[in-house]
C-alpha positions as CSV (number, residue, x, y, z in Angstrom):
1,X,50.6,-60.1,30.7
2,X,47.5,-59.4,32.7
3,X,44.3,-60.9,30.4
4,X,42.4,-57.7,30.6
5,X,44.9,-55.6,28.5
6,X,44.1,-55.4,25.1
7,X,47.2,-54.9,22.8
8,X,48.0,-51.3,21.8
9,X,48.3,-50.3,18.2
10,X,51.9,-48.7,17.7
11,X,50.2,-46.9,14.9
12,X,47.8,-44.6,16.2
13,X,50.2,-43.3,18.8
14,X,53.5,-40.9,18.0
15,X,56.2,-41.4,20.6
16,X,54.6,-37.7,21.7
17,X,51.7,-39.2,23.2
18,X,53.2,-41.8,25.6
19,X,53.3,-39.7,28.7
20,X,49.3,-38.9,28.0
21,X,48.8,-42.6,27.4
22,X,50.7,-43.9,30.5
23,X,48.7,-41.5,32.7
24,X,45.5,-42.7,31.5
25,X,46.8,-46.5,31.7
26,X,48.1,-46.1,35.2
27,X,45.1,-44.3,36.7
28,X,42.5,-46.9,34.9
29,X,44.6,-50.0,36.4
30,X,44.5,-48.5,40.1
31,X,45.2,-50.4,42.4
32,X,47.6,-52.2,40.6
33,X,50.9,-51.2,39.9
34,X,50.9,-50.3,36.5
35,X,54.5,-50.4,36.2
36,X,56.7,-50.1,33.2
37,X,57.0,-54.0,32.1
38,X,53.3,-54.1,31.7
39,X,53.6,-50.8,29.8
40,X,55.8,-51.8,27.4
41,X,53.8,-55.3,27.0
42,X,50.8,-53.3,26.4
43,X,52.5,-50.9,23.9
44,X,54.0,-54.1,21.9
45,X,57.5,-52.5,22.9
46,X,60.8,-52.8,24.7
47,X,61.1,-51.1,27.7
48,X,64.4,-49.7,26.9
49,X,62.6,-48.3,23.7
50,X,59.5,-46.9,25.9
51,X,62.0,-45.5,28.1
52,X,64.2,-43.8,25.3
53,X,60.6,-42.3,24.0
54,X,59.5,-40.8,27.4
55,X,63.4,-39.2,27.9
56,X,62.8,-37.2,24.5
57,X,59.4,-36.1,26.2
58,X,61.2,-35.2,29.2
59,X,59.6,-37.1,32.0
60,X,60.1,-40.8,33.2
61,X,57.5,-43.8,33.8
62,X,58.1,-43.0,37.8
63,X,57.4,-39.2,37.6
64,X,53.8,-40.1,35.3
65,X,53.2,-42.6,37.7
66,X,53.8,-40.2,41.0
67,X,52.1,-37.5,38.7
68,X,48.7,-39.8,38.6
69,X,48.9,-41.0,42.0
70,X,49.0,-36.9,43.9
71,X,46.0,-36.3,41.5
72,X,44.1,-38.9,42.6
73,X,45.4,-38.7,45.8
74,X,44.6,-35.1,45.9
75,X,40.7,-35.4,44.2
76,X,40.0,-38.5,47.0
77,X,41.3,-36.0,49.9
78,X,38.9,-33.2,48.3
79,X,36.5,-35.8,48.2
80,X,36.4,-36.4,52.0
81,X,37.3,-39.7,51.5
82,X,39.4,-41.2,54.6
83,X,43.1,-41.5,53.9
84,X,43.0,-45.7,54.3
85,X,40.4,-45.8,51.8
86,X,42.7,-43.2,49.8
87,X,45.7,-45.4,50.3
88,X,44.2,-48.7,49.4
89,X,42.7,-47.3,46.1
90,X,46.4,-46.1,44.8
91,X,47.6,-49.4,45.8
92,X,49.8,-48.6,48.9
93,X,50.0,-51.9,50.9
94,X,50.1,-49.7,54.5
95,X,48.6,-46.1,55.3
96,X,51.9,-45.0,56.6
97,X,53.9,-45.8,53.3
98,X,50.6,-43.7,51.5
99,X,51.4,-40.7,53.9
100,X,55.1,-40.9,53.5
101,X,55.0,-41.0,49.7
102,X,51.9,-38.0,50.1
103,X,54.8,-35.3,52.1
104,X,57.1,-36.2,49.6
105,X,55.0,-35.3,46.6
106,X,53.2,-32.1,48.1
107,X,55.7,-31.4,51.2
108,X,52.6,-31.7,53.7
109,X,50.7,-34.6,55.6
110,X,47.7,-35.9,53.5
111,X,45.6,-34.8,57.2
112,X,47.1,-31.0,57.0
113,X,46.8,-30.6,53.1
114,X,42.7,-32.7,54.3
115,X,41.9,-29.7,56.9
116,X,43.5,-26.9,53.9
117,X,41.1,-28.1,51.2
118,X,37.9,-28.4,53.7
């Protein structure tokens, strides 16, 4: 388990706050992947239980995560930053795999949806 987690208290959370939780947790560990084993070590829980918790929320770990990543992705655009530096803050390992990942979340290029914002 990565040394700056701090265990989670399965007290103060009902399973109705996991999806609010996991955003916040994914978008504080940028760049790294976040991903669900590190989730469910953090939340002192099985993944298959995290997993079962998110279903009766309706969403998955992958759509939060692709949820956080368009925002950010999105607010870094806005922000004029340049799409490299956009791609290696959400973790992408190459710009192209960032772009790719960017039309299939918004159905545009992150340079078109760039010029729509300006």
């Amino acid at each position: 388990m990565n040394a700056q987690l701090q265990p989670y208290s399965p007290i103060l959370f009902s399973d109705a706050q996991y999806a609010h939780l996991l955003e916040q947790l994914i978008d504080q560990h940028l760049p790294v992947r976040f991903d669900m084993q590190l989730a469910s070590d953090y939340l002192q829980m099985s993944e298959r239980h995290l997993r079962r918790s998110l279903l009766l929320e309706g969403i998955s770990f992958q759509q939060i995560r692709q949820t956080v990543l368009e925002r950010k992705a999105k607010q870094m655009l806005k922000n004029n930053l340049s799409i490299g530096d956009i791609s290696q803050a959400l973790g992408f390992s190459e710009v192209r795999e960032f772009c790719r990942a960017f039309k299939r979340w918004t159905g545009q290029a992150p340079s078109a949806y760039k010029n729509v914002t300006e």
